[in-house]
C-alpha positions as CSV (number, residue, x, y, z in Angstrom):
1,X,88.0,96.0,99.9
2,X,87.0,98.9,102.0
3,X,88.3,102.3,101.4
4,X,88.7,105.4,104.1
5,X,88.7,109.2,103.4
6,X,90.8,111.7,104.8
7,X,91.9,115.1,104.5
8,X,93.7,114.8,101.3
9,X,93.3,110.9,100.1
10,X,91.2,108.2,99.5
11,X,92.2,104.7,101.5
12,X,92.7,101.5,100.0
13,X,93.3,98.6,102.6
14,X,91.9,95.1,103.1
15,X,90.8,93.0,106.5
16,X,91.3,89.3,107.0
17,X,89.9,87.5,109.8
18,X,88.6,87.9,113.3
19,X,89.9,89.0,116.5
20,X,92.5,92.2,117.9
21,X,93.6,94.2,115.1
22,X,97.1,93.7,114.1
23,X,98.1,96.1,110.9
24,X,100.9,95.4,108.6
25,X,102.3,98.3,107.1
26,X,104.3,97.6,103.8
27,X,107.6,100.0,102.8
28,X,108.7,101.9,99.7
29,X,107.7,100.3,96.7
30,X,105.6,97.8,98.7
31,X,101.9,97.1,99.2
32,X,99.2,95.3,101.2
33,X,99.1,91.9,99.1
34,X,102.8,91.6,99.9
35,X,101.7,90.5,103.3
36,X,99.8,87.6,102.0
37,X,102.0,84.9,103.3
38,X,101.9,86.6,107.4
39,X,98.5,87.3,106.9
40,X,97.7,83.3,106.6
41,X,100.0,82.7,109.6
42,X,97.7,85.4,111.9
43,X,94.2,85.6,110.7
44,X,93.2,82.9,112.6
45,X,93.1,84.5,115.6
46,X,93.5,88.0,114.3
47,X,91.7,90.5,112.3
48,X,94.6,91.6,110.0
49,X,94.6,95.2,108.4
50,X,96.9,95.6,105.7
51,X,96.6,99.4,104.2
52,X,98.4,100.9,100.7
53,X,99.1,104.3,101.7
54,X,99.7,107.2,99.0
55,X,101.6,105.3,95.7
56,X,100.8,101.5,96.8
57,X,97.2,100.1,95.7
58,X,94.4,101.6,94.2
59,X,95.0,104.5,97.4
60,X,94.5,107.9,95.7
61,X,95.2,111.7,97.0
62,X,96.1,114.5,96.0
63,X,99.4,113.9,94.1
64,X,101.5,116.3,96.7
65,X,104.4,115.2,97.7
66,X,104.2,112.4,100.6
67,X,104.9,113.3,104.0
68,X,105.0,111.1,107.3
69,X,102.0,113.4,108.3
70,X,99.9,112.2,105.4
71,X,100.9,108.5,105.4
72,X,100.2,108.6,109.4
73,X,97.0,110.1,108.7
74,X,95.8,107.3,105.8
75,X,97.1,104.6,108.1
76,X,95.1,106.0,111.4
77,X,92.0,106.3,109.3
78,X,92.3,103.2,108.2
79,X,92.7,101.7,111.8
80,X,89.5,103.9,113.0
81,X,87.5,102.6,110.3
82,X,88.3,99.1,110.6
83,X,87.0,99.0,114.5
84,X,89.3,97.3,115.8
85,X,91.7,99.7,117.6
86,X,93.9,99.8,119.7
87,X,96.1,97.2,117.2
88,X,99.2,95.7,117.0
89,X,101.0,97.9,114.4
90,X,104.4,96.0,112.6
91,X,106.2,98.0,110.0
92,X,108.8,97.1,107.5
93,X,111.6,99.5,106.1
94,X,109.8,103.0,105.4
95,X,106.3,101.4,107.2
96,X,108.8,101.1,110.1
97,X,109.3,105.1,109.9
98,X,105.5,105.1,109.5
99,X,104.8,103.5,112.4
100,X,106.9,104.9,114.5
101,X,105.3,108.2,114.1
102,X,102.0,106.7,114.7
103,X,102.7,105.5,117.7
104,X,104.3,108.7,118.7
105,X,101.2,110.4,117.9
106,X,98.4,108.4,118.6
107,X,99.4,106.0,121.7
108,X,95.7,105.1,121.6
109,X,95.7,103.8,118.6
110,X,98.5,101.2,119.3
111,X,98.7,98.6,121.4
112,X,102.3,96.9,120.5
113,X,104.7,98.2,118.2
114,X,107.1,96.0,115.7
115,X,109.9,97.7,113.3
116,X,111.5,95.7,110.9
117,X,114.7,96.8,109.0
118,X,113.6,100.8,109.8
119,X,115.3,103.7,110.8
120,X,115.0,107.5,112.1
121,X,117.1,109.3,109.9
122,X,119.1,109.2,107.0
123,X,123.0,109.1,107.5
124,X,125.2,110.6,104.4
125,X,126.0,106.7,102.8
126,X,122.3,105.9,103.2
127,X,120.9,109.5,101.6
128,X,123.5,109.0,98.5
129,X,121.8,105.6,98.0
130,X,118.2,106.6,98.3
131,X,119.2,109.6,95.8
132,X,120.5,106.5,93.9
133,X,117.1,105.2,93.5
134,X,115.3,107.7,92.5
135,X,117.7,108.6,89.4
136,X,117.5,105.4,88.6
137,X,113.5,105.0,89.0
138,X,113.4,108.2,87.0
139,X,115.8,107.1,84.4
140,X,115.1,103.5,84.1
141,X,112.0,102.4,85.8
142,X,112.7,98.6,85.4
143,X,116.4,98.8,85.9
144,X,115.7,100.0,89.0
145,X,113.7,97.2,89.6
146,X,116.6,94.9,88.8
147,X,118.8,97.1,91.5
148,X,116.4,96.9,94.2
149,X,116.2,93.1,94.0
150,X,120.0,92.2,94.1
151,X,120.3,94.7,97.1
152,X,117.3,93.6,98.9
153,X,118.4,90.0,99.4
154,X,121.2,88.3,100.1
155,X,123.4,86.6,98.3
156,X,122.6,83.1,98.7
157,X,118.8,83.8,98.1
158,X,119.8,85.2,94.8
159,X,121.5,82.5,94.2
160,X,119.0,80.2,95.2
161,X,116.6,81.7,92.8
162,X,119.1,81.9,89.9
163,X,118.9,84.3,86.5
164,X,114.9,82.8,85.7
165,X,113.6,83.1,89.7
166,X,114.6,86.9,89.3
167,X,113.1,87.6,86.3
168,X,109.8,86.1,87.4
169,X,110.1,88.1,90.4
170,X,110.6,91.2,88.2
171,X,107.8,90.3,86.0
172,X,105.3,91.4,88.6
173,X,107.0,95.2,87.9
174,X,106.8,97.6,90.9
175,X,104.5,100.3,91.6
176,X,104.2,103.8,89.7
177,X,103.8,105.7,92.2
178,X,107.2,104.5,94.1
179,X,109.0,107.7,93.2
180,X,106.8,109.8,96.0
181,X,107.5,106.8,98.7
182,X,111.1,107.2,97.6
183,X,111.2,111.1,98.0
184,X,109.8,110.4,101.1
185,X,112.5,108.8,102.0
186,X,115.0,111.0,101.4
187,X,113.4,113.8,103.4
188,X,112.0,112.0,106.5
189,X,112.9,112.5,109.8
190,X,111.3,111.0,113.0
191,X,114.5,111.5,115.5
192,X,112.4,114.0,117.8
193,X,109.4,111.4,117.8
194,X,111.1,108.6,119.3
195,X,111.4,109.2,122.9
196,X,107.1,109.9,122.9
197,X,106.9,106.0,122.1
198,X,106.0,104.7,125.3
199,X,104.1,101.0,124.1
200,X,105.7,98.3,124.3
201,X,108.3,98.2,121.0
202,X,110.5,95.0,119.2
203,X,113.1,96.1,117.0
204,X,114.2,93.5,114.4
205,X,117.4,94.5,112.2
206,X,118.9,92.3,109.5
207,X,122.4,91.6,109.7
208,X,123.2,91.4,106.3
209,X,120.9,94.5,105.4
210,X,122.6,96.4,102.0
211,X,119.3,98.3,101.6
212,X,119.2,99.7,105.1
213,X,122.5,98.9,107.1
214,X,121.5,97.1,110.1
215,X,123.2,99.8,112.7
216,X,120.1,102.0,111.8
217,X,117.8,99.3,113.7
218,X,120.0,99.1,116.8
219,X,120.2,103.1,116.7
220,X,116.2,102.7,116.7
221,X,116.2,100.4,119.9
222,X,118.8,102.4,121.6
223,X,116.3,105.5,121.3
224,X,113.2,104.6,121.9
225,X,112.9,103.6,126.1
226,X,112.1,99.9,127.2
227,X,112.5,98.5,123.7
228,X,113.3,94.8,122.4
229,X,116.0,94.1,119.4
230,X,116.3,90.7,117.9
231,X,118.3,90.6,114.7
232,X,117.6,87.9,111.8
233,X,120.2,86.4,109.6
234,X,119.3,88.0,106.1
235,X,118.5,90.8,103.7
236,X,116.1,94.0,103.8
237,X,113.5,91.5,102.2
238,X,113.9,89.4,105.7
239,X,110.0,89.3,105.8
240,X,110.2,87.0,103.3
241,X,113.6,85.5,103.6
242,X,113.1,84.7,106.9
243,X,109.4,84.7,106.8
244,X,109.5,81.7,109.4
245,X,111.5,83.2,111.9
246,X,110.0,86.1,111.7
247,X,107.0,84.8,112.1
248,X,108.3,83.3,115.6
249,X,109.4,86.8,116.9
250,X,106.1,88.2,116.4
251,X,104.2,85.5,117.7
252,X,106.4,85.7,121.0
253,X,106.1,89.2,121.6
254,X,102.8,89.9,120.1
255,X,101.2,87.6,122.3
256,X,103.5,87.7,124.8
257,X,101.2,89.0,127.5
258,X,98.1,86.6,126.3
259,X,100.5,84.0,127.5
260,X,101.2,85.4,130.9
261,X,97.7,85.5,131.6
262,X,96.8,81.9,130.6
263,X,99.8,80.8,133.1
């Protein structure tokens, strides 16, 4: 896998097959192979850039603490050195925040924008459960684990996967390094970047998001000008509860003007 340097870090992120870019951006705790099952769905006809920013992957820095700047930085290296720029940029939950900023500050970097289960700013209920997390990361690393997966989907998935299907999901453990992605959290901001966006933006919330309440997604599309909301029946893991439908919504608008031309 290739690897980029900027000021402060040294860039872990991988490129599957040919065509436009289109970069999937993973959120706290996440990281590039997570994307596995949309990057088989899109690298037919795309060259898919999936980066781990600081605390996902074999990425390394610094060890400051994360700011938007930096994890805008890694992922705009990233895009530069891949060649493929201007891309289609989709972000889920913090890579949501991420890319949002990116497109605020580099428009020529991005040619269409997708945030999934995102949001600006932290509300009082949501910075009480992010504060959550991280005394629970610190105190318990794998009970944390074990609270971020009965939040993150709904109740019927965890359900469907039963006592054993969670425990093999927890077996695969979750980064070290999510306690920076997490502080992160709790102290970013991007409310004065939204109204710069000015490509061409879907919104996607998930209406039965306990991780990220889904009014935080409509507040997104209210703010930023000309933008699309769609809303998908599931959890904050949506990208993979819904993988197919999701899959749908990005094809649509993604390629949206591709099909305009061919008519």
């Amino acid at each position: 896998m290739p690897t980029v340097k900027t000021s402060s870090a040294e860039v872990e992120y991988f490129v599957t097959g040919e065509g436009p870019g289109l970069v999937l951006l993973h959120g706290t705790g996440g990281a590039a192979e997570g994307f596995a099952h949309l990057v088989e769905k899109f690298s037919d006809q795309r060259t898919v850039i999936t980066p781990n920013y600081s605390g996902s992957g074999r990425t390394k820095d610094n060890g400051e603490p994360l700011t938007v700047d930096a994890v805008v930085e890694q992922v705009a290296a990233a895009i530069r050195d891949a060649g493929t720029g201007p891309v289609d940029l989709v972000g889920w939950s913090l890579g949501a925040l991420n890319s949002a900023a990116l497109a605020a500050k580099h428009p020529e970097l991005v040619r269409r924008l997708v945030l999934l289960t995102g949001w600006s700013a932290l509300d009082e209920r949501q910075r009480l459960f992010f504060d959550l997390w991280d005394r629970l990361d610190r105190l318990d690393h794998d009970a944390f684990g074990r609270f971020l997966q009965l939040h993150g989907w709904t109740d019927t998935q965890i359900n469907a996967f039963g006592v054993e299907g969670v425990e093999g999901l927890l077996a695969g453990g979750i980064p070290a390094g999510i306690g920076r992605q997490i502080a992160l959290n709790l102290q970013a901001d991007i409310t004065d970047l939204l109204p710069k966006i000015t490509v061409p933006t879907l919104v996607i919330g998930a209406s039965q998001d306990r991780v990220v309440p889904v009014e935080h997604s409509r507040a997104l599309h209210q703010a930023i000008a000309g933008s699309r909301y769609a809303e998908l029946d599931a959890g904050h893991f949506a990208l993979f509860e819904k993988a197919d439908e999701l899959t749908v919504l990005l094809q649509e608008f993604l390629y949206e003007d591709v099909a305009a031309a061919a008519a």
